[in-house]
N, C-alpha and C positions, 0 to 999 in steps of 0.2 A: 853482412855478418860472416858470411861464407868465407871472402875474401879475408876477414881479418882473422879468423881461425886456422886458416891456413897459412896465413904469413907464420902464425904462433907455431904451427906443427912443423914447418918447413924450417925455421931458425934456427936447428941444434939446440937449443934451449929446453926447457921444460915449464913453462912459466902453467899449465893447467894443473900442477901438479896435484892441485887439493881434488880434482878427479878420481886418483887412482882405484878406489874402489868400486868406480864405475869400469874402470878398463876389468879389474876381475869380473866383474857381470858378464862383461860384453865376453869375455874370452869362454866364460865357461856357455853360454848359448850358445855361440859359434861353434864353439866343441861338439857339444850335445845334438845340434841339426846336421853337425856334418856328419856322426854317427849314427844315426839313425838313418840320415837318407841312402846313405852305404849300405846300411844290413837293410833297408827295406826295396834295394834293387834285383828287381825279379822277373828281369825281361831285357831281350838280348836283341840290343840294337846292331842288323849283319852287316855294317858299312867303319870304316875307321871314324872314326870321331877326337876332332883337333878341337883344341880347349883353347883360346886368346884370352890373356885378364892380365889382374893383377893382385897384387897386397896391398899399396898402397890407393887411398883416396885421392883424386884428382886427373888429370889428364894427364896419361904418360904416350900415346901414340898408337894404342890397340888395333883404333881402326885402318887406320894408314898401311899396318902389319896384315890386319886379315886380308886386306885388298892384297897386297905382296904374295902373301901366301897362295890365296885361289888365282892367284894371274899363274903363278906357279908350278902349280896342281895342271891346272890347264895344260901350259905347256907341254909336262907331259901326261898325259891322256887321261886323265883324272875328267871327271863331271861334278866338280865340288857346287856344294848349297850353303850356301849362309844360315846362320840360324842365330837370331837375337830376340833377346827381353821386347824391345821397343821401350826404350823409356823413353816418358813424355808423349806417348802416342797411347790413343783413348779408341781403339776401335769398340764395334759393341760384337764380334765373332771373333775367337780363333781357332787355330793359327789363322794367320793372312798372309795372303801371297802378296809378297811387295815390288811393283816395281817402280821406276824412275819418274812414273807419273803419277803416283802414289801419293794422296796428301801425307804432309808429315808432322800434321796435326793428327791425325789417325796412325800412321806406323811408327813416329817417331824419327826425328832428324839424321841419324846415323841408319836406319836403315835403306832409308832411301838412297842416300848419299853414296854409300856400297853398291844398292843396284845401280846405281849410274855409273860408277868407276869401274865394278867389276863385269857387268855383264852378267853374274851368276843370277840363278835362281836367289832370293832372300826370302826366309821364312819367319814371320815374328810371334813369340808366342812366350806371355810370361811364366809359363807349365815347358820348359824349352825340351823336354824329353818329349811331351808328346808333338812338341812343332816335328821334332826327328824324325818320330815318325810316322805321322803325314808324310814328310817330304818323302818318304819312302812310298809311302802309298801310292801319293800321286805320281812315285817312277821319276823325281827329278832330277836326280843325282845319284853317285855312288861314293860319296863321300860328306861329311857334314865338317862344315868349319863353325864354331862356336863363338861368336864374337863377346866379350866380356860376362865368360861364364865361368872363371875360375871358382866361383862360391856357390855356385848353382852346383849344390853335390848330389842331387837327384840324376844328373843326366850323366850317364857312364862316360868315359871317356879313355884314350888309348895313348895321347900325346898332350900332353899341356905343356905350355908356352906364357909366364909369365916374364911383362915387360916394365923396364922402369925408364924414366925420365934421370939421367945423368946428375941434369943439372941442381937437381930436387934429391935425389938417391933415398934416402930410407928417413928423410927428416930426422926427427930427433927419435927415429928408433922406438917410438912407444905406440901402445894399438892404442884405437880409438876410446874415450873423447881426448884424451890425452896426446895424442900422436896423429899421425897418417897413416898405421897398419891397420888393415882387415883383419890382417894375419901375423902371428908372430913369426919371425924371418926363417926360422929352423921346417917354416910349409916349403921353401926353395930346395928343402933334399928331396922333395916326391917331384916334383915338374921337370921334368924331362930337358928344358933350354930356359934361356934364361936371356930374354932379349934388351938390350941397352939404349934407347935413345940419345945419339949423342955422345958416344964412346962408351970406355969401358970403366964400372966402378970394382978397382982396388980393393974396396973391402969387401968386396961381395970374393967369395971362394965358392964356385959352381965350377964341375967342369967340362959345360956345355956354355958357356957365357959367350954372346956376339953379340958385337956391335951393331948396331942398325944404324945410319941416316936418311931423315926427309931431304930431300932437295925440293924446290919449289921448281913447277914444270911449265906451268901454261896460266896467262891472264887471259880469262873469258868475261867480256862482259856481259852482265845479265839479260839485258832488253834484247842487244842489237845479234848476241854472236858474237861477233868480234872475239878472234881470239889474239894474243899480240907474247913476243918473250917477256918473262921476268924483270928482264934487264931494262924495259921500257919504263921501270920505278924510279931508275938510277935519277937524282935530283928533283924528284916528283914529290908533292907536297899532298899528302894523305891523310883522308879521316879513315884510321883503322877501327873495324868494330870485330866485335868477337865476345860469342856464348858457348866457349868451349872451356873445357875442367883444369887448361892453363895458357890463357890467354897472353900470360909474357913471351913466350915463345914463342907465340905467330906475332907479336911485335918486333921481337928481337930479329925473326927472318926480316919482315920489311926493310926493317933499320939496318941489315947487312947486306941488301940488294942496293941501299944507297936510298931510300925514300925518306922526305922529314917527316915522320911519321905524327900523328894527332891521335893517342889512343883513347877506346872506349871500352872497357873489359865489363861484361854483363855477366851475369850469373848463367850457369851450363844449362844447355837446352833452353837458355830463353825463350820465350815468342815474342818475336819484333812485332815492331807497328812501323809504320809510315814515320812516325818523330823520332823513333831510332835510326832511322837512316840519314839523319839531314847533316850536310855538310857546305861549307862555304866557297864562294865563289872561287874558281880556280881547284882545289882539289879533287882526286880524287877519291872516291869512297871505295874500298878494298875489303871483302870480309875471307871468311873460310871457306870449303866448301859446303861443311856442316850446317852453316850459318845460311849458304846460299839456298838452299834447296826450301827454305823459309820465307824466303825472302823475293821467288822469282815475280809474283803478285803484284810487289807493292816495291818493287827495287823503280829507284831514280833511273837517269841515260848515264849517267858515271857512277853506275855503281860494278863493279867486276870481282871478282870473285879468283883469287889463286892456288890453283893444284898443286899438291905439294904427293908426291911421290916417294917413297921406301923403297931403299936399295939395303940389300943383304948379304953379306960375303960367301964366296962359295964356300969354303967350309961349311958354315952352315945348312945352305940347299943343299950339297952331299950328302948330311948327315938328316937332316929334317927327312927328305927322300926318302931316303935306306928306311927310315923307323916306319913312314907312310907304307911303304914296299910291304915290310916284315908284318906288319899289321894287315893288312891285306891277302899275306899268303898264308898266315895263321889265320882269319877268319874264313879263307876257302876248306878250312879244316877243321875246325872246331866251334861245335854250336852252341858251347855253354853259357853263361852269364858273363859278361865281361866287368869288372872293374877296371880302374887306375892300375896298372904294376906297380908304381909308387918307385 
């Protein structure tokens, strides 16, 4: 059902249209929580706070970005902490500290996924203000990255960064059920950058707009280790699986590293079993990394898993930098309440 609602929203078309009085609902709630969570902010988180998301529904690259980001941070001298919802992760406390050996049945598949790539602290907590700060409590960091918290208008923030899928761009332009917006597109004059999966969209006029690309890094297979190049697909005959929020585009990578690809696109945050993994003699079975960290249990000996890494143009890290800096040298100065600058 998911899949075919999004073909609808993604077409240019408007074929939902006898909706539209549900999109006025949805827009005037949206309004109304994010006004109130605004005027009801009355505590002053002392660290910069970097916002990852989006407006539209579906998988546009977020997380791929916030790993970029805190490898970034790092670089220079930053101590960033992740800080996510956990969806699809049932723990019974939080916040919870997540790391790489972390069920993700309990914190949810992307954040595990992040403590492995990143090395940061991750903190998951669907109240993501107070995961903040915890992480502050327990002294983890001196920075928060927010990973798909653009709508969470509870947690103050200093830089947001929403990202789109190129290939997808704004669909056909209408908010939800009608459409793929959260948000209607005029939320792009408060967010600070404006990141592109996959080039740059034309109609978008921001003028903080960068392109981002994933490149695919390393094949690890799941049992053994093994790690092997990308390149090792080239005329390789593959059952690809994938429960992420746009699974043609981790086919479309396979199919352009040269592999005949056999796809399986599941609904986001799946939970595998053992009969989703089954492929035929001769192939091999290739998922995310998302998918992977699901999967290490009950994964086959051909099953591998491929990193797909985010590269960012310096312009950008320049200018991301500078805003991280200036927020940092104004919060060693001032102790008031912070919002958005907008």
């Amino acid at each position: 059902m998911t899949t075919l609602v999004e073909r609808l929203w993604y077409s240019g078309k408007r074929p939902l249209w006898p909706l539209y009085p549900l999109v006025w609902l949805y827009r005037t709630i949206a309004e109304n929580r994010r006004r109130r969570a605004w005027q009801a902010m009355n505590e002053t988180i002392p660290v910069p706070i970097v916002v990852v998301g989006n407006i539209t529904a579906g998988g546009t690259g977020k997380s791929p970005l916030t790993a970029a980001l805190t490898s970034l941070l790092r670089e220079h001298g930053w101590q960033p902490v992740i800080l996510s919802r956990g969806y699809g992760g049932k723990s019974d406390h939080y916040p919870l500290l997540v790391t790489p050996d972390t069920d993700a049945d309990i914190a949810g598949d992307e954040p595990v996924m992040l403590a492995a790539q990143s090395g940061c602290p991750v903190v998951v907590d669907p109240d993501r203000k107070r995961g903040a700060l915890w992480s502050l409590d327990q002294q983890l960091g001196n920075i928060i990255v927010c990973d798909d918290g653009l709508q969470h208008y509870r947690l103050p923030r200093d830089i947001e960064l929403a990202v789109f899928d190129v290939a997808r761009g704004f669909g056909n332009g209408a908010l939800i059920p009608v459409g793929p917006l959260r948000e209607p597109l005029d939320r792009l004059e408060s967010v600070d950058f404006v990141i592109t999966n996959g080039g740059l969209l034309e109609e978008l006029e921001h003028e903080r707009q960068f392109a981002m690309t994933l490149a695919p890094t390393e094949l690890r297979n799941l049992v053994t280790g093994e790690t092997l190049s990308p390149d090792r697909l080239r005329g390789r005959r593959v059952r690809a699986v994938a429960g992420i929020g746009n699974p043609g585009r981790f086919f479309d990578t396979l199919t352009a590293l040269g592999a005949q690809v056999r796809p399986a696109a599941l609904p986001d945050h799946h939970r595998f079993t053992s009969a989703d993994l089954h492929s035929e003699e001769g192939e091999w079975l290739v998922m995310t990394a998302k998918d992977a960290v699901k999967c290490q249990d009950i994964a086959p000996d051909n099953a591998w898993v491929l990193t797909v890494t985010a590269s960012l143009p310096g312009p950008f890290t320049e200018a991301f930098l500078a805003c991280v800096n200036n927020c940092g040298k104004s919060l060693d100065t001032n102790d008031t309440v912070r919002s958005h600058h907008g």
